[in-house]
C-alpha positions as CSV (number, residue, x, y, z in Angstrom):
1,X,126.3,88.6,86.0
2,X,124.0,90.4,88.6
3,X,120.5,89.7,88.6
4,X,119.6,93.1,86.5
5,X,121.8,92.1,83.8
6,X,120.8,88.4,83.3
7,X,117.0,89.7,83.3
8,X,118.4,92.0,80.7
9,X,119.8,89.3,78.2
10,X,116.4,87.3,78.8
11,X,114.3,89.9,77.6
12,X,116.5,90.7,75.1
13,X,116.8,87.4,73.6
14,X,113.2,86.9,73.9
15,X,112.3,89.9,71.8
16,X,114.7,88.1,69.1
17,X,112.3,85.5,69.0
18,X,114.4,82.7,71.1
19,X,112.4,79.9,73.1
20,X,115.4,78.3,74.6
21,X,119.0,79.6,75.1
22,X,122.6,77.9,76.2
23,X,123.3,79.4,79.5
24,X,126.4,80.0,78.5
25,X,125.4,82.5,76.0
26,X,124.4,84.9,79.0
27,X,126.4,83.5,81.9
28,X,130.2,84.2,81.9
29,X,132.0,82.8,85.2
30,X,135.1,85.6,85.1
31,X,132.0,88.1,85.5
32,X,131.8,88.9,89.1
33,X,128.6,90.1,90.8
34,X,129.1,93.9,90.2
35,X,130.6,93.5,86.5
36,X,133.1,92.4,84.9
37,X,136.8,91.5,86.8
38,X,139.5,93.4,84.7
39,X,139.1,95.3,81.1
40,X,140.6,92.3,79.5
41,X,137.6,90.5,80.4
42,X,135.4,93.0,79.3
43,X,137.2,93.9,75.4
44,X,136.9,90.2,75.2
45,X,133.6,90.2,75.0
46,X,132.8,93.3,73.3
47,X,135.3,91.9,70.6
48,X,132.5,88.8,70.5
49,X,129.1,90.7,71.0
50,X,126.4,90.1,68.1
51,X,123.4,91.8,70.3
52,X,122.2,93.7,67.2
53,X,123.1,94.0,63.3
54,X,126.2,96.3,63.7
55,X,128.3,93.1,64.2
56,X,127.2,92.1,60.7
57,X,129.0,95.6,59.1
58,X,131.1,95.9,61.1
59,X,135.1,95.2,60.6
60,X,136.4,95.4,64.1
61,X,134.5,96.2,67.3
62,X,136.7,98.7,68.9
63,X,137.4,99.0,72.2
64,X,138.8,101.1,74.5
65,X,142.8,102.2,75.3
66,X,144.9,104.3,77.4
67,X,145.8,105.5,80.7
68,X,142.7,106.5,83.3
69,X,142.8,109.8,84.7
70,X,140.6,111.6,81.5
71,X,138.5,109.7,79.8
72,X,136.9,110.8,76.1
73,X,134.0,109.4,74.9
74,X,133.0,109.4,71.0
75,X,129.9,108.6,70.1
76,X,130.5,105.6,67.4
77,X,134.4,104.5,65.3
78,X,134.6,105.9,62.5
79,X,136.2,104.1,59.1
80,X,139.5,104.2,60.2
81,X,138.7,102.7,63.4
82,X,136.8,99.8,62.3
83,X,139.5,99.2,59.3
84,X,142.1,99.2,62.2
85,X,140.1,98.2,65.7
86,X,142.0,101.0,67.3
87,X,140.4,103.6,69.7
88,X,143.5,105.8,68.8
89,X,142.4,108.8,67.2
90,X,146.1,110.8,66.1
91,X,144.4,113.6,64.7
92,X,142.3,114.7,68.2
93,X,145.9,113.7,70.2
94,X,147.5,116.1,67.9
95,X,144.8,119.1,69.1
96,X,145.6,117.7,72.7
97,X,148.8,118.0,72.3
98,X,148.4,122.0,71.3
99,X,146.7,122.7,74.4
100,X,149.3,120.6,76.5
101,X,147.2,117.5,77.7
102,X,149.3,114.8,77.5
103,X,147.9,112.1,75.6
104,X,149.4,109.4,78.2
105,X,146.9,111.2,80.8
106,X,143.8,110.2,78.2
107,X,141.6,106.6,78.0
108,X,139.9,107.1,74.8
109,X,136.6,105.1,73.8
110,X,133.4,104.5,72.0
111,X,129.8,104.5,73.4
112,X,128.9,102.2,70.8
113,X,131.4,100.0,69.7
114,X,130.8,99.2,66.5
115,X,131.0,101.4,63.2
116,X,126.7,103.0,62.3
117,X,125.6,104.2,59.4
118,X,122.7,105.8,58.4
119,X,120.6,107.2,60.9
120,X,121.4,106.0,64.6
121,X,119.3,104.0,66.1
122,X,117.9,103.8,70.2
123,X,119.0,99.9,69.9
124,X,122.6,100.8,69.0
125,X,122.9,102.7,72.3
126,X,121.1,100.5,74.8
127,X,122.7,97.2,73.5
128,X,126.5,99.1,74.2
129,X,125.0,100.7,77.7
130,X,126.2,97.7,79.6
131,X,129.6,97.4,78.2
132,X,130.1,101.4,78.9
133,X,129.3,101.4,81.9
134,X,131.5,98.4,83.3
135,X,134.4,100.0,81.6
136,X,133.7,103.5,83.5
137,X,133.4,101.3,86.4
138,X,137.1,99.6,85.7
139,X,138.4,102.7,84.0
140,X,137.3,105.1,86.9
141,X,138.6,108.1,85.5
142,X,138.5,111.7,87.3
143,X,136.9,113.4,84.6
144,X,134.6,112.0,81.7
145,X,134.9,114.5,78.2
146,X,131.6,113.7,76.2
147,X,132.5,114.2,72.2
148,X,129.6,115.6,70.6
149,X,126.1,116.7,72.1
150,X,124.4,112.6,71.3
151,X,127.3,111.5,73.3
152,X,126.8,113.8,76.1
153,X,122.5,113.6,76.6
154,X,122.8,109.8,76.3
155,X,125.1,109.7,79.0
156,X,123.6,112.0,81.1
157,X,120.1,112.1,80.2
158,X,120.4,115.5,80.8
159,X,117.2,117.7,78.9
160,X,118.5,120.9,78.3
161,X,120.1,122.9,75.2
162,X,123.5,121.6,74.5
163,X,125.8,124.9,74.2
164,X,124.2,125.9,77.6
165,X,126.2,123.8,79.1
166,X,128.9,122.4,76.6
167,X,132.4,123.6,78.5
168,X,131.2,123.7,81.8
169,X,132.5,120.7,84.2
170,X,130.0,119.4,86.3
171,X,129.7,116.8,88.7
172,X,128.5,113.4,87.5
173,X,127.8,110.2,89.4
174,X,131.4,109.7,91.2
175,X,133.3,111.8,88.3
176,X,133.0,115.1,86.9
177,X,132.2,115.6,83.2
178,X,133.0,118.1,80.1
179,X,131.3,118.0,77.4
180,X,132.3,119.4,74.3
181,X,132.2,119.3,70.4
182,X,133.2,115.9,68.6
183,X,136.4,116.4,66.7
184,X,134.8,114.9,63.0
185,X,131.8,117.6,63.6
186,X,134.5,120.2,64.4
187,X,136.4,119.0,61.0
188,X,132.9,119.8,59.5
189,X,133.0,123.2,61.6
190,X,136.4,124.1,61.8
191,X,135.4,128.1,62.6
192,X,134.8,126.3,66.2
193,X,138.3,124.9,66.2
194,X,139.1,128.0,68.9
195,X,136.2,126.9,71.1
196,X,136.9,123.6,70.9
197,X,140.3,124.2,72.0
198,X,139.8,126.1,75.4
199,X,137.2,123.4,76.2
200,X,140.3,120.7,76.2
201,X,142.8,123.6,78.1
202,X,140.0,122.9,81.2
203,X,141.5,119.0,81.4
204,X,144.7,121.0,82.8
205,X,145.2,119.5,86.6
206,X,142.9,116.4,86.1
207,X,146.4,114.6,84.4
């Protein structure tokens, strides 16, 4: 665990009112000095995390799956994903199947990886912000697809009004990144089913 991390999980613990901790609680020898060693590693843990109450309401934390050239991000697993733990979402594949991505092409994850409710909370993210960004690190895909405008301006930080930039590609950190509409808003909003669609037809080439 590097030095920014473990100052992390002190502070952290502390605000939970801990005095003393196991070391072993915050220090994992298969983490290297940079992160994590393999994405095995790394869903292990998340599987175990209790960093905030999610873990209490939750049924499964879910974590990540696929190949690594395009990588989707949704903002939180819905039912279905906690009932099941699986990051497979068969009714977004099927719209990225219509605009001929193929779904082998695509990681598909969770910022936060456990099922919210209510309104979401600035915890939620930050406690998940470690995990997401090892697995981008492991994951290292060519382009990063943002699903949903919370997804996208947590990422990012970027201040600025979503549409004026949701479809454009831009350059992010060492990938590029597209952000878009989340598929369960766009089942809400299906009048932006077209929009939605040409946004995905852009992933052509980064397969």
């Amino acid at each position: 665990m590097s030095s920014q991390n473990l100052l992390y999980s002190l502070y952290f613990y502390k605000a939970l009112g801990y005095k003393f901790i196991d070391k072993n609680q915050i220090y994992n020898p298969k983490i290297e000095k940079n992160g994590f060693l393999n994405l095995d590693i790394l869903n292990k843990d998340i599987k175990n995390c209790n960093l905030c109450e999610l873990c209490k309401s939750r049924t499964h934390a879910v974590l990540g799956k696929g190949a690594s050239n395009i990588m989707l991000v949704a903002k939180s697993p819905n039912s279905s994903s906690d009932k099941t733990g699986s990051a497979i979402d068969d009714e977004l594949f099927k719209v990225l199947e219509e605009v001929n991505i193929d779904k082998k092409a695509v990681y598909f994850t969770f910022l936060i990886k456990c099922k919210t409710s209510g309104l979401d909370k600035e915890l939620w993210y930050e406690q998940c912000k470690m995990y997401f960004e090892h697995e981008l690190k492991l994951v290292r895909p060519k382009i990063i697809v943002t699903l949903g405008q919370e997804t996208f301006f947590y990422i990012t930080k970027c201040i600025c009004a979503f549409e004026s930039v949701r479809g454009g590609i831009f350059e992010f950190k060492d990938h590029f990144i597209l952000p878009t509409y989340s598929h369960e808003w766009i089942k809400k909003n299906p009048s932006y089913m077209n929009d939605f669609k040409k946004d995905l037809e852009k992933l052509k080439g980064y397969e």
